[in-house]
Structures are given as structure tokens and as C-alpha cells.
Kinemage of the C-alpha trace (Angstrom):
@kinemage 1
@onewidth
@group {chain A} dominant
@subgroup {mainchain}
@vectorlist {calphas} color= white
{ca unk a 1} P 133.158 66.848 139.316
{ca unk a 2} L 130.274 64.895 141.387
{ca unk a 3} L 130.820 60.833 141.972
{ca unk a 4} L 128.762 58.980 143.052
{ca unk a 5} L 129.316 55.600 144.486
{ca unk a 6} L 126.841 53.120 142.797
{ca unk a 7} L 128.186 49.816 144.553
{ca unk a 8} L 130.735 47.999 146.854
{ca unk a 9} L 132.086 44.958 148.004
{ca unk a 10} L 134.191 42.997 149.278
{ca unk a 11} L 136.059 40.297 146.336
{ca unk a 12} L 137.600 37.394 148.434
{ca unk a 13} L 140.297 34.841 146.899
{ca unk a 14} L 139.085 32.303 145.154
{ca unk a 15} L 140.625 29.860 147.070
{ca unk a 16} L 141.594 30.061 151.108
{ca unk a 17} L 144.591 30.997 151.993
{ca unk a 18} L 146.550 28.083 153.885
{ca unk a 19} L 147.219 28.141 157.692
{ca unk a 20} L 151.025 28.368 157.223
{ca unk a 21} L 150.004 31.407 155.946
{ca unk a 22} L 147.630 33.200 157.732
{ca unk a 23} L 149.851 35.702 159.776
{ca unk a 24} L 152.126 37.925 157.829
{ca unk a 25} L 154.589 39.940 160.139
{ca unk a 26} L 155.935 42.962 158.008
{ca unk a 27} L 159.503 44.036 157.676
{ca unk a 28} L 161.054 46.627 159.635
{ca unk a 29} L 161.080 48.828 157.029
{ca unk a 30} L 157.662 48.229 156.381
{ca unk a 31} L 156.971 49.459 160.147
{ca unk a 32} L 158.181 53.157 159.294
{ca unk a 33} L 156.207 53.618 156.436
{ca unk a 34} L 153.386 57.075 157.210
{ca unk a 35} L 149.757 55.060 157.886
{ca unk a 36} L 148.629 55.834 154.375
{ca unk a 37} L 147.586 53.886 151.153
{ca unk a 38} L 149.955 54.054 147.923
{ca unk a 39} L 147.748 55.484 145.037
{ca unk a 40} L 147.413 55.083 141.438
{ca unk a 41} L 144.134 56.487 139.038
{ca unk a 42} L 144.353 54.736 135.117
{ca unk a 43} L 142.325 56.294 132.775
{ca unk a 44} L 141.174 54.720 129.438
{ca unk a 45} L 138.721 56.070 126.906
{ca unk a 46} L 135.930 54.726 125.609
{ca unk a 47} L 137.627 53.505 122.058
{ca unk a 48} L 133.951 52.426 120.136
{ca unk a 49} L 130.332 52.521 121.328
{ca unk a 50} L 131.309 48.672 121.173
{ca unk a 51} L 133.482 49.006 124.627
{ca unk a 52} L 131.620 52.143 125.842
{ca unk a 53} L 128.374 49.573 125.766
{ca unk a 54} L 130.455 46.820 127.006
{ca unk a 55} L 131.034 49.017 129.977
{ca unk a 56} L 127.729 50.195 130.525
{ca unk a 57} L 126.485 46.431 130.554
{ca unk a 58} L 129.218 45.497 133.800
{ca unk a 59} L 131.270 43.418 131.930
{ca unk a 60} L 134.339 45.331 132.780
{ca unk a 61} L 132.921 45.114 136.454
{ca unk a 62} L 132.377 41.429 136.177
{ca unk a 63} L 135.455 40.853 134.509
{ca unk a 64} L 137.942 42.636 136.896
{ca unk a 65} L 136.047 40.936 140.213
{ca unk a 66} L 136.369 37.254 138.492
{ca unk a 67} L 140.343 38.127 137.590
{ca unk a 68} L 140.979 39.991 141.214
{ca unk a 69} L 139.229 36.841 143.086
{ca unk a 70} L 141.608 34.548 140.601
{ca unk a 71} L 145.267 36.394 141.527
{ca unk a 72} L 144.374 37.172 145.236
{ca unk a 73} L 145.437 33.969 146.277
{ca unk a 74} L 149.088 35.015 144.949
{ca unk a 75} L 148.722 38.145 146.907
{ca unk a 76} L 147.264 36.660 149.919
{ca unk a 77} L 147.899 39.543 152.454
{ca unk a 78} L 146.072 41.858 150.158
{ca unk a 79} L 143.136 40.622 151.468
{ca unk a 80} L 143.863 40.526 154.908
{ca unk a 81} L 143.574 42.998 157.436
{ca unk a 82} L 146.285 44.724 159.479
{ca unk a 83} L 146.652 44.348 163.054
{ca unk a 84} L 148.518 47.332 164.467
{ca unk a 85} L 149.591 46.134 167.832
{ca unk a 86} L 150.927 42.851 166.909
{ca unk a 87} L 152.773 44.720 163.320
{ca unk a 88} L 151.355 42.119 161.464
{ca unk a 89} L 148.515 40.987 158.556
{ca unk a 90} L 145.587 38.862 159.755
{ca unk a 91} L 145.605 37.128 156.331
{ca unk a 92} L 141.915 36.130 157.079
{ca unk a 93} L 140.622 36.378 153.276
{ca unk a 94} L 138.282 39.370 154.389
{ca unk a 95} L 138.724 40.591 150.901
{ca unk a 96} L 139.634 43.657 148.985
{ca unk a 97} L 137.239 46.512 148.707
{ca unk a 98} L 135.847 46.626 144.589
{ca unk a 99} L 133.169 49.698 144.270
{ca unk a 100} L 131.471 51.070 141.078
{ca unk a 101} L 131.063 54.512 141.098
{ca unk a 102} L 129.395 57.485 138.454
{ca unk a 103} L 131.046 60.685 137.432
{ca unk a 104} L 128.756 63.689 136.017
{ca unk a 105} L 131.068 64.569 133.545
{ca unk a 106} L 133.036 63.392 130.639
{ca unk a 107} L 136.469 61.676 130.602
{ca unk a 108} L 137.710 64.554 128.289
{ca unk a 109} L 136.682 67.194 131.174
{ca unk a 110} L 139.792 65.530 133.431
{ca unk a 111} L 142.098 64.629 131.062
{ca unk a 112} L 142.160 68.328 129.712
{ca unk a 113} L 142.415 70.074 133.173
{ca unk a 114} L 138.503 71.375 133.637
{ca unk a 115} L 138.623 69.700 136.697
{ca unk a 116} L 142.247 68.062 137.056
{ca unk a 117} L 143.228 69.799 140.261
{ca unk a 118} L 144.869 67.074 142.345
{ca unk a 119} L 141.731 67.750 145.069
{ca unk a 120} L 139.543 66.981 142.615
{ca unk a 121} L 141.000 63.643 141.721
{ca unk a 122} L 141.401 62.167 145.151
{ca unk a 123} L 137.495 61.628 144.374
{ca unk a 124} L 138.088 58.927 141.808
{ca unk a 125} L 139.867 57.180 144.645
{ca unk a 126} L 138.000 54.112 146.781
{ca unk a 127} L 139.576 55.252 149.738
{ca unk a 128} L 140.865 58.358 151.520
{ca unk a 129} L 144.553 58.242 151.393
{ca unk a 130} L 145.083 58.509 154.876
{ca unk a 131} L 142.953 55.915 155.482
{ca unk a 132} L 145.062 53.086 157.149
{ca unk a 133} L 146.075 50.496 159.574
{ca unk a 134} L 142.770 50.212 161.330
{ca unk a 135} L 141.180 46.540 161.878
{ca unk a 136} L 138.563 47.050 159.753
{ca unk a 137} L 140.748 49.103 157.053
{ca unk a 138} L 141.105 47.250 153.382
{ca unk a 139} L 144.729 46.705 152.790
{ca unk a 140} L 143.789 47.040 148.931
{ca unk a 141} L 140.604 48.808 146.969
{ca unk a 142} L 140.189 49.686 143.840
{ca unk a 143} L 137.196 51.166 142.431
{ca unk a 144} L 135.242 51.623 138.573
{ca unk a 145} L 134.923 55.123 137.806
{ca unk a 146} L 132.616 55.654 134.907
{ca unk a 147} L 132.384 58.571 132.611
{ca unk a 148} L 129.262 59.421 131.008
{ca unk a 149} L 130.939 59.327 127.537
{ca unk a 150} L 131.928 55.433 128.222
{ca unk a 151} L 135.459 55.847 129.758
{ca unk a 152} L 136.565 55.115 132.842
{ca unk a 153} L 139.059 56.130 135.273
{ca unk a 154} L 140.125 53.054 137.688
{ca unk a 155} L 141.377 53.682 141.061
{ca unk a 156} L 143.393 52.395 143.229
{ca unk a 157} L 144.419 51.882 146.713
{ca unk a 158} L 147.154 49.798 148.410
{ca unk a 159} L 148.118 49.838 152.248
{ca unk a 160} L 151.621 51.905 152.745
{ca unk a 161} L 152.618 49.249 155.387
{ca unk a 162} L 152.626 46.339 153.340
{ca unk a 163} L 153.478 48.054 150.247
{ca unk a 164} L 155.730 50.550 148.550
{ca unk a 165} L 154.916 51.684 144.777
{ca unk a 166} L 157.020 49.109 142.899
{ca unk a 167} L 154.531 47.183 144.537
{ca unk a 168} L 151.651 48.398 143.523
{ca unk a 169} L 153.212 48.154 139.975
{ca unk a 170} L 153.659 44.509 140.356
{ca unk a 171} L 150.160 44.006 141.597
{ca unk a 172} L 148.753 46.058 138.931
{ca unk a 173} L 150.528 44.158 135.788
{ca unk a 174} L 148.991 40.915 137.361
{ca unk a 175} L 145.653 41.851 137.795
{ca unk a 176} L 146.348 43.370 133.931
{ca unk a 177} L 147.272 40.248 132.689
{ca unk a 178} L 144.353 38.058 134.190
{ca unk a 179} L 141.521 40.583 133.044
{ca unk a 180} L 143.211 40.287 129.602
{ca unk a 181} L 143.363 36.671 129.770
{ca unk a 182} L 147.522 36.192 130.105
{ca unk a 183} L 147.140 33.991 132.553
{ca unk a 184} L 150.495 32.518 131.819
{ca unk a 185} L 152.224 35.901 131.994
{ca unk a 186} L 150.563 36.023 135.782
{ca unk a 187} L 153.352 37.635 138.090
{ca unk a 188} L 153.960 35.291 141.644
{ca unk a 189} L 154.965 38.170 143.963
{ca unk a 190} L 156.951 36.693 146.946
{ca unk a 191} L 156.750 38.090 150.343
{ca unk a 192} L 160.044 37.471 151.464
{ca unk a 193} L 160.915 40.879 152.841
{ca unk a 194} L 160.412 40.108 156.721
{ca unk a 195} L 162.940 37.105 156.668
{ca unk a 196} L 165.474 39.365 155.687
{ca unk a 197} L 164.762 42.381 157.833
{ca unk a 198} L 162.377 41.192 160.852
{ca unk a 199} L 159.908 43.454 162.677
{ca unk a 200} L 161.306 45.333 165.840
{ca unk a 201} L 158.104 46.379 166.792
{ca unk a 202} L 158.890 50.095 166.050
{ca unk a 203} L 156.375 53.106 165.670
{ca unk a 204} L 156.002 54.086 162.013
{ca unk a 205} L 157.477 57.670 161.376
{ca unk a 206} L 155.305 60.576 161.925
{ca unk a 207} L 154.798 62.557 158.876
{ca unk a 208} L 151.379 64.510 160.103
{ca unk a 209} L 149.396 62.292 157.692
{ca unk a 210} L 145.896 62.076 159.296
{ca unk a 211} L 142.662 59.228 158.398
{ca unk a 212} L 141.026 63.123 156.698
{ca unk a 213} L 142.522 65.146 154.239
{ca unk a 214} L 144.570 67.592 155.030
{ca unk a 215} L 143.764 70.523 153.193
{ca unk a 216} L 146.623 72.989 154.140
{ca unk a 217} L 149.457 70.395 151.762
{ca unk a 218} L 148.433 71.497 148.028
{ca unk a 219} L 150.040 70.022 144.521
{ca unk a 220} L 151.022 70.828 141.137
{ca unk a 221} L 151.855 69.346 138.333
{ca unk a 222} L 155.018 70.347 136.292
{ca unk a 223} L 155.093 68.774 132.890
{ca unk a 224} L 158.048 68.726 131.213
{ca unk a 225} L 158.203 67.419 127.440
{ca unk a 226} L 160.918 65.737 125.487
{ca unk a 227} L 162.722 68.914 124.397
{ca unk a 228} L 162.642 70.582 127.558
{ca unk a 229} L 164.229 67.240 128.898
{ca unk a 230} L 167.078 67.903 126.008
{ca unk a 231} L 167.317 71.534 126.958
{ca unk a 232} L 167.954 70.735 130.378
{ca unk a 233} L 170.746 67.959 130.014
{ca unk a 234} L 172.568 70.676 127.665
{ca unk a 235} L 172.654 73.262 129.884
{ca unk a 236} L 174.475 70.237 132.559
{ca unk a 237} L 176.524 69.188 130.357
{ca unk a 238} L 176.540 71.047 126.886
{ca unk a 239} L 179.457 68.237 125.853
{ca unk a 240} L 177.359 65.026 126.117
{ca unk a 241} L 176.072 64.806 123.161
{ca unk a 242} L 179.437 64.898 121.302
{ca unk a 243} L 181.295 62.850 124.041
{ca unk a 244} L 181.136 58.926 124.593
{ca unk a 245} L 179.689 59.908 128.198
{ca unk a 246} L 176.072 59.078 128.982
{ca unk a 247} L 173.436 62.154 129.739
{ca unk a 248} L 172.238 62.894 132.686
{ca unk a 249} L 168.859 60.897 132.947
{ca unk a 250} L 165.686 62.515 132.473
{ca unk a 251} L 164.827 61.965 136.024
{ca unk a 252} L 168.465 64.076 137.155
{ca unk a 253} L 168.111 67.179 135.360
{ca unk a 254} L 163.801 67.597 136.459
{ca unk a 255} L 164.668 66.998 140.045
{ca unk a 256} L 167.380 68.817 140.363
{ca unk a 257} L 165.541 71.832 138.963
{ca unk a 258} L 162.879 71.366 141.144
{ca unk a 259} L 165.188 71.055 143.825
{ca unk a 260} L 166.675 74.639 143.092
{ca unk a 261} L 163.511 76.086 143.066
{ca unk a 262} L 162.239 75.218 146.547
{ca unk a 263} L 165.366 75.932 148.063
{ca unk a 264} L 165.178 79.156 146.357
{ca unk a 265} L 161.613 79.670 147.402
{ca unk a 266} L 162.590 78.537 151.125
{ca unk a 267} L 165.251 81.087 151.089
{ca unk a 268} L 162.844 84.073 149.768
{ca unk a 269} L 159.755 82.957 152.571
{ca unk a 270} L 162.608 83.495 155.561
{ca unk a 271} L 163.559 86.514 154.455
{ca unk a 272} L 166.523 85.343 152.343
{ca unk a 273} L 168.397 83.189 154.976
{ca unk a 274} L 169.222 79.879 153.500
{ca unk a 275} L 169.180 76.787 156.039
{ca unk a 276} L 171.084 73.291 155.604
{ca unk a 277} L 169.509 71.179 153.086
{ca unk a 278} L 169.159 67.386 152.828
{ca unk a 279} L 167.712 65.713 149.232
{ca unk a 280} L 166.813 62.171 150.157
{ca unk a 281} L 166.490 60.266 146.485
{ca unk a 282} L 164.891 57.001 146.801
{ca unk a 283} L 166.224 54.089 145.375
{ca unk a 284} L 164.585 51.137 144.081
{ca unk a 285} L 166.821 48.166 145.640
{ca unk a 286} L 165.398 45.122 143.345
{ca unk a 287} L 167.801 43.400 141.358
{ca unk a 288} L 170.651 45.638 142.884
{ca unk a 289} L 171.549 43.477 146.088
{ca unk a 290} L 173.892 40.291 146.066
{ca unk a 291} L 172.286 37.565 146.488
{ca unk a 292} L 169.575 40.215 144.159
{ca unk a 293} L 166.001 40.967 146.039
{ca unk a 294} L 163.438 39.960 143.306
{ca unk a 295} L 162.026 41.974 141.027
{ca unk a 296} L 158.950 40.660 142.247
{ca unk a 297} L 159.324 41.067 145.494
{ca unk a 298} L 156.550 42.889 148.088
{ca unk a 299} L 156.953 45.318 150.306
{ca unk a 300} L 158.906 48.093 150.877
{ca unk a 301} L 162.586 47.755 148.808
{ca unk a 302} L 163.778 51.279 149.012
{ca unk a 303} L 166.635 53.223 149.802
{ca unk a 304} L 167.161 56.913 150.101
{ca unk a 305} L 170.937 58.507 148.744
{ca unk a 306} L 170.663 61.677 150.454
{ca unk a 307} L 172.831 64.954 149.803
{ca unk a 308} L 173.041 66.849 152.456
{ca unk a 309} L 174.673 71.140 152.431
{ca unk a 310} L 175.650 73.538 155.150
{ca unk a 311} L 173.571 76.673 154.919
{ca unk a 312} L 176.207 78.381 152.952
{ca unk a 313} L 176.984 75.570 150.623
{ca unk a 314} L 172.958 76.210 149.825
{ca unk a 315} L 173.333 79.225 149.359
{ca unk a 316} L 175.283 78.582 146.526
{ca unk a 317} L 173.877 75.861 144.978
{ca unk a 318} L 170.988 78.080 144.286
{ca unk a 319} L 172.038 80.314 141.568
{ca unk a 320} L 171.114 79.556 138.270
{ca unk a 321} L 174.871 78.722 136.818
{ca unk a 322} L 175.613 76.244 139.529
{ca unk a 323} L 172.474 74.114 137.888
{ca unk a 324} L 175.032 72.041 136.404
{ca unk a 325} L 177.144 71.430 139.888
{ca unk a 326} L 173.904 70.495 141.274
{ca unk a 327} L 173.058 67.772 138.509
{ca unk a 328} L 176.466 66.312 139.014
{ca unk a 329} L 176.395 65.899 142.772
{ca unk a 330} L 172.909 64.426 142.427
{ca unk a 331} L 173.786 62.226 140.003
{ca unk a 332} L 177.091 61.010 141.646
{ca unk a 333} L 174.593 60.690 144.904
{ca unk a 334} L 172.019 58.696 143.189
{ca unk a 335} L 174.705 56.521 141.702
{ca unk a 336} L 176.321 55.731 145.101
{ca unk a 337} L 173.319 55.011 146.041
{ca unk a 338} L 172.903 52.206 143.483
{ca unk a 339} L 176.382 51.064 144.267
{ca unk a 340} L 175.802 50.650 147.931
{ca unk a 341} L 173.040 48.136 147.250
{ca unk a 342} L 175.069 44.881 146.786
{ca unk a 343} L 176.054 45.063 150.517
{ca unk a 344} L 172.516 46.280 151.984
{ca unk a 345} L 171.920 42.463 152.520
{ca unk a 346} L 175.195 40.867 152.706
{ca unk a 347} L 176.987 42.712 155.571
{ca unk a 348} L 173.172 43.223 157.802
{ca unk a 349} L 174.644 46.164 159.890
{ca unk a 350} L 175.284 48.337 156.721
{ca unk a 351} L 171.757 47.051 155.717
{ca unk a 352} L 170.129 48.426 158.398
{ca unk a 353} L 171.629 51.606 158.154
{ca unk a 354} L 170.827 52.005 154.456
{ca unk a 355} L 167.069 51.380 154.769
{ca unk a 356} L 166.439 52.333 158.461
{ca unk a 357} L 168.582 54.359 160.428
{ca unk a 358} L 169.246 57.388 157.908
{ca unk a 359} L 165.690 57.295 157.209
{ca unk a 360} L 165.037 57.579 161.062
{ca unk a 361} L 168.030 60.557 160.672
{ca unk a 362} L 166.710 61.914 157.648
{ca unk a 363} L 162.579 62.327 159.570
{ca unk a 364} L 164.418 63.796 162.340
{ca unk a 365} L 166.379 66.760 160.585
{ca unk a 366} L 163.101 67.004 158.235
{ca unk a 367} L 161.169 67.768 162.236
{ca unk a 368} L 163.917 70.346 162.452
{ca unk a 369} L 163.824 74.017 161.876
{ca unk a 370} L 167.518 73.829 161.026
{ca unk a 371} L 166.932 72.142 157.728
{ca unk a 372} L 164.885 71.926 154.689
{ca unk a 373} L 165.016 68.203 153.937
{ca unk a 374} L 162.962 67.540 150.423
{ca unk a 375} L 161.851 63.833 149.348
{ca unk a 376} L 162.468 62.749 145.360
{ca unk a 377} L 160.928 59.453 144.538
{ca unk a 378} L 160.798 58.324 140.837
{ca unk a 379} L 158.216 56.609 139.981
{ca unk a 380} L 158.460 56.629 136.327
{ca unk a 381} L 159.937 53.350 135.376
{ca unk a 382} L 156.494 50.895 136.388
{ca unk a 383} L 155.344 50.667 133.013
{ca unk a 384} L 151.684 51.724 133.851
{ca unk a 385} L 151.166 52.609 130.326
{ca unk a 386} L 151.178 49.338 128.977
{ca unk a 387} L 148.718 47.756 131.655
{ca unk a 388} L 145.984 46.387 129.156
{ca unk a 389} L 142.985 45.583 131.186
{ca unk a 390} L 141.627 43.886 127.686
{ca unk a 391} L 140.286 47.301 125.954
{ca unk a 392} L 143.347 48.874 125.443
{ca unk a 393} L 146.360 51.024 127.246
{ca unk a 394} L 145.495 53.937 129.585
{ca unk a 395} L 145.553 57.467 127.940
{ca unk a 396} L 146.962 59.380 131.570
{ca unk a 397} L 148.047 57.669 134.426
{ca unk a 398} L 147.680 60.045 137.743
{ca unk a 399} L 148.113 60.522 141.695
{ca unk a 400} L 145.716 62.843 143.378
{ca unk a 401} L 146.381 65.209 146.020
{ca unk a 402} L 148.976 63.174 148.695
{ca unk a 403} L 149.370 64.648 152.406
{ca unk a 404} L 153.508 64.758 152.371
{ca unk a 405} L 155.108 67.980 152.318
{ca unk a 406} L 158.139 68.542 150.746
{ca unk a 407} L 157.994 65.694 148.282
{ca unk a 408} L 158.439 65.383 144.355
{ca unk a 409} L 156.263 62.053 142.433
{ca unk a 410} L 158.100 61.909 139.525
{ca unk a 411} L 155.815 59.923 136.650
{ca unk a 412} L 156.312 59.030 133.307
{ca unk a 413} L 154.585 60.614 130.167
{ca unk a 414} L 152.209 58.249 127.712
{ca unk a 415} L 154.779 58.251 124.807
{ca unk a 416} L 158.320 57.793 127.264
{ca unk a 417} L 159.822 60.685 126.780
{ca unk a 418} L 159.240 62.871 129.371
{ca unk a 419} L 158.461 63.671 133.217
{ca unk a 420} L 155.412 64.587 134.914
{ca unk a 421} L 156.502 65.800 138.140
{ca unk a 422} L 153.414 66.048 140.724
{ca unk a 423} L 154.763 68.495 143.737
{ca unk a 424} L 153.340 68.444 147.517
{ca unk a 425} L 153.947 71.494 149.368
{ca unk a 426} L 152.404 73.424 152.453
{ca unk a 427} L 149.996 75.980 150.854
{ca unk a 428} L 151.976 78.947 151.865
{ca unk a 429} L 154.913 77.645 150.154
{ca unk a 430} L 153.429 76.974 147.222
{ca unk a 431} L 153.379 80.550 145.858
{ca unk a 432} L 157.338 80.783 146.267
{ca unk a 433} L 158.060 77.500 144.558
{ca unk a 434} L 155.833 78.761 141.765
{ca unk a 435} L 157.904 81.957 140.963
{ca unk a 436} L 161.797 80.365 141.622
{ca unk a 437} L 160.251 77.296 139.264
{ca unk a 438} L 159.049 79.896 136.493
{ca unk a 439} L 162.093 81.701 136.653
{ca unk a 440} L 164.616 79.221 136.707
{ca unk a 441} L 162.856 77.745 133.815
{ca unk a 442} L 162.818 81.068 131.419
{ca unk a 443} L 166.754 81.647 132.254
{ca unk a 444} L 167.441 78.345 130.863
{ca unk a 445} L 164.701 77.470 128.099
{ca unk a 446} L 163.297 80.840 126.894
{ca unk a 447} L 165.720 81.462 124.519
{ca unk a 448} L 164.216 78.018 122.773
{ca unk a 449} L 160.810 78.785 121.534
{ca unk a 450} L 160.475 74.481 120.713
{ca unk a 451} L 160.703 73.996 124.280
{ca unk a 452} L 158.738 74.486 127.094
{ca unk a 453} L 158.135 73.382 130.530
{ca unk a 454} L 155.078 74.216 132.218
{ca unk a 455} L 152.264 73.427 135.250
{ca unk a 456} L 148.988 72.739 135.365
């Protein structure tokens, strides 16, 4: 897959941003964030030779610079640029980066898997991921990629030290709504986050992620469908469905199977020695705080429930019958999780510790040969597939190839139902995971030829 970049520039606010405004000073939890850009890639077909012309003429071009130019003003730091040394945005209206860019194949080729590999797609980015917190660094691009059978693929890049995927979500529904003309339905983002939790001036977290690509942290993508989904909350909890209890959510039962097999495949690299384990689940903390955090609001809002085990206690959670132990202690993890968020910023202490200090604990046994500390983020609950840039919803909403090890993306399906879960590992680990995953799968969905759970 060749692109070629046809065009760029730089798409300043339509109207200055005001002095009161002009220096941003992130949160603290913003400071710890990896020097990287949060990534999304949309992809929408071309629906008639109508929008496939439409396309070819730049009015999707012109239309997306005239709407981003219109809503920048809401997002003001977007088109700033990030000064490292004082931890804060230069909200100087420098603009965001728009390019334009040519693919020599057809839409059909990527959504298919010809030339899906995650690698691949980091081309249909404006930006390399690692890209970051320079002066002259855009805290936001997005780029055009165009198909030669009409479609496009739009890309997107937002600054990891400003932003965390919710985000990017937010951003992307308003920039949605102006190309589409819903200028009514506009979201106003508010950038509240440092009041509450000021900068300390700390270093962000070192997670090895360099300004190139680092080649040696490889992903796959397991998809698994609606009745895999089913399969797997009945072998948790075979009773739910005739009980008044809810299932274990879709989100549960995937990561806790992932989470089996690399702790199975960690075990089989070293020789069959298990070491302690931490899961770190993030939580979304918007709408869950008292007084509530917007749902609107920017920056960084997570929190990570973490369940940690002693080498032995891993040791057992790895066998396939204890799958539904597993999906009970990371669901009652998750859920005290939620419940902890009504005091994150009423008692400030407890706050802290929630969205700071465990994740400086969590990056330091993750440094540690002692542990295998995995990351599960869920990222399926954005609503990217209704973002209607005014010719229609995206077919396939991706990530590309992201340099974090040890970390599960999980994204949502086009129709709802299921979980595409997009897994970063070191290269040699990858052919471990592969086997545990296959063969944790078969033992529990073979014996259902409907259902199936597979990778690309």
C-alpha cells in the first residue's frame, strides 16, 4: 500500500483565541501521559459515483477545513503548540496540521485484510505516533486519505498530553456535526481538568515510546463476534441467562480471555515459571465523580482498577476452568473501580492516589522483572460509528500499529455487538500469545460450530 502525500497545511481558528486564554497549563495527570499522539483511522466508502466525484472535486477537503477552522475556536489548545519545559500549551492559533494524501489501491484492499497489517495502516496516519511534545509538533492532524475507487480513509492524530481517547471522541463528534451542518448539536468541550488537579511539573512516565517507530512491538487483531461474546459469558456464568443477574459485559469476558492467554504465554517463554501479575483496567471517570466531571470534559479522565496476584495465585488463574474466577474478580475490580469515582474529587488525597500515584506504582512494577503488569483500555463505547461527516457512517473504524507493550485496545464492531480487540506485544512474545489465545479459545468454543473467534 503506497501513499502519497498530495498536500498540507496548517487550518487556523476562525477567530483568535482571547488573551485570557492563551496559556493552557495541563493537569497532572496529563503530565504522565507517554509523548505520543492518540489515534483514530475512519473509513467510508464511496456510496455513488455522485460522492466518489464529489470527492475527487475537494469538496470533502474544502468542507472539513471550513468546519475544522469553525469548531477550533471551541478547542482552542488544539491549535496551539506544547511547550515542554514550562508543561503547558502556547495556545498561539498556529493551527492544526490538514494534509491530502493518495493511496494506490482500493478501499476494499484494507478493509478485507490485503494489506490490513497494523504496520501498514500507521501510513494512513498524518503523523508518526510517537511524534510529540516538540515546539514545532501539531497538537492535532488529521489527514484525507483517498482511495482510487472514491473512498476514503480519514486519519487522525491528537497530542497524548492534552488528550486521552474520550477526547478524541468528543472532538471527533464535533467536527462530525459541523461538516454535516449540525451546527446546533456542536459539542463545547471545557478544559477544566488543571483546576482540579494542577501541574507539579513532573516527568511523563517512560514507556520506551520513541519520535520513530519502533518496529520490535507488533499487533493483532482478535475479532470476536456476537456469538462468541454469548459463548463466553456462558461458560462465566452458565446461570445468567435464567437468573435476574446481569451478564458479564462484553468487554469482561474478551479481556479476561486475553488476559489468560498472555499470562499463559509469559509462563511458557520463561520456561514455565509464572511471575506476579498486575491487570490495570482503565476507567473512564466522566459522569462518575460527585460534583460529576463532564462528559465533555478534555483531557485525561482516567482511572486504572488494577488486580494484582502472587506468582502462585497466577499460576492458577491460568487454567482453563478458573476462566470463570477470573471474569468475576475482574469484574468485581472494574466495578470498584467505578465505585471509587465519587470520592476521586471530593476527598483530593484519595484523588490523587486514584489517578496518579498507583499509576506511578503500577509503571514501576511494569519496569520490573518481578511482574507481568498488562494494560486493558476499552475503547468501545465512543460511538465512532455514527460520526456522519455528511456522506454517510464509516464502514471500519481502526488504530494502526501503537508502540506500548503489553496493552489490549478494545473497539467496538460496526453493528454493536461485538469486540475488536487490537493487541501490542514485543515481537518475541507474540508467537506465545498466539498459541495460549488459539487454545483457550477451541477448549471453550469448538464444540459450537456458530461461533467463532478469530485474528487477523
Amino acid at each position: 500500500m503506497k501513499v502519497e502525500v498530495e498536500s498540507r497545511k496548517m487550518i487556523k481558528p476562525v477567530t483568535a483565541t482571547p488573551s485570557e486564554l492563551r496559556s493552557y497549563k495541563i493537569s497532572i495527570i496529563d503530565e504522565l501521559n507517554p509523548s505520543m499522539h492518540v489515534i483514530r483511522i475512519l473509513y467510508y466508502p464511496s456510496s455513488s459515483p455522485d460522492s466518489a466525484a464529489a470527492i475527487a472535486a475537494g469538496k470533502l477537503q474544502i468542507n472539513l477545513e471550513e468546519s475544522l477552522a469553525r469548531i477550533l475556536p471551541l478547542f482552542y489548545p488544539l491549535a496551539g503548540r506544547y511547550i515542554k519545559d514550562k508543561h503547558m500549551v502556547d495556545c498561539n492559533d498556529e493551527g492544526a496540521e490538514f494534509s491530502v494524501a493518495s493511496v494506490d489501491c482500493d478501499l476494499v484492499t484494507v478493509l478485507t485484510g490485503g494489506s490490513s497489517a497494523a504496520e501498514q495502516l500507521n501510513h494512513l496516519l498524518p503523523l508518526e505516533i510517537g511524534a510529540a511534545d516538540e515546539p514545532t509538533d501539531p497538537i492535532l492532524a488529521l489527514r484525507i486519505n483517498k482511495f482510487r475507487c472514491g473512498g476514503v480513509a480519514i486519519g487522525v492524530c491528537a497530542s497524548h498530553r492534552i488528550s486521552d481517547s474520550a477526547s478524541l471522541g468528543i472532538f471527533l463528534t464535533a467536527l462530525a456535526d459541523a461538516a454535516a451542518g449540525r451546527e446546533s448539536a456542536v459539542i463545547k468541550p471545557d478544559f477544566d481538568s488543571p483546576v482540579f488537579f494542577p501541574s507539579e511539573n513532573l516527568p511523563p512516565l517512560d514507556f520506551g515510546v520513541s519520535r520513530t517507530r519502533d518496529t520490535s512491538v507488533v499487533c493483532e487483531r482478535f475479532l470476536f463476534d456476537k456469538n462468541a461474546i454469548s459463548t463466553l459469558r456462558d461458560t462465566a456464568n452458565p446461570e445468567w441467562r435464567s437468573s435476574a443477574g446481569r451478564p458479564p459485559s462484553r468487554v469482561v469476558v474478551v479481556s479476561t480471555v486475553l488476559t489468560q492467554a498472555l499470562l499463559r504465554a509469559d509462563r511458557a517463554k520463561n520456561g514455565g515459571v509464572s511471575r506476579a501479575s498486575l491487570i490495570a483496567q482503565a476507567i473512564n471517570v466522566r459522569e462518575r465523580t460527585i460534583p460529576p466531571v463532564s462528559k465533555h470534559a478534555w483531557g485525561t479522565w482516567v482511572s486504572l482498577s488494577y488486580l494484582e496476584h502472587t506468582a502462585e495465585q497466577t499460576n492458577h488463574s491460568l487454567e482453563v476452568d478458573e476462566y470463570p474466577g477470573l471474569v468475576r474478580k475482574m469484574r468485581e475490580t472494574t466495578m470498584q473501580g467505578v465505585k471509587d469515582c465519587p470520592r476521586i474529587l471530593s476527598d483530593k488525597q484519595f484523588g490523587r492516589w486514584v489517578l496518579v500515584d498507583s499509576y506511578f506504582d503500577a509503571a514501576k512494577k511494569a519496569s520490573s522483572t518481578d511482574f507481568k503488569v498488562i494494560w486493558i483500555t476499552d475503547w468501545s463505547k465512543f460511538g465512532e460509528y455514527e460520526l456522519d461527516f455528511g456522506f454517510g457512517k464509516p464502514v471500519w473504524v481502526s488504530l494502526a500499529d501503537v508502540p506500548l507493550q503489553d496493552l489490549f485496545i478494545l473497539m467496538n464492531t460496526k453493528h454493536n455487538d461485538g469486540i475488536e480487540a487490537w493487541v501490542y506485544l514485543h515481537e518475541s512474545d507474540m508467537p506465545f500469545f498466539r498459541q495460549e489465545y488459539e487454545d483457550i479459545v477451541q477448549s471453550m468454543l469448538i464444540a459450537d460450530p456458530k461461533t467463532h473467534a478469530h485474528y487477523h
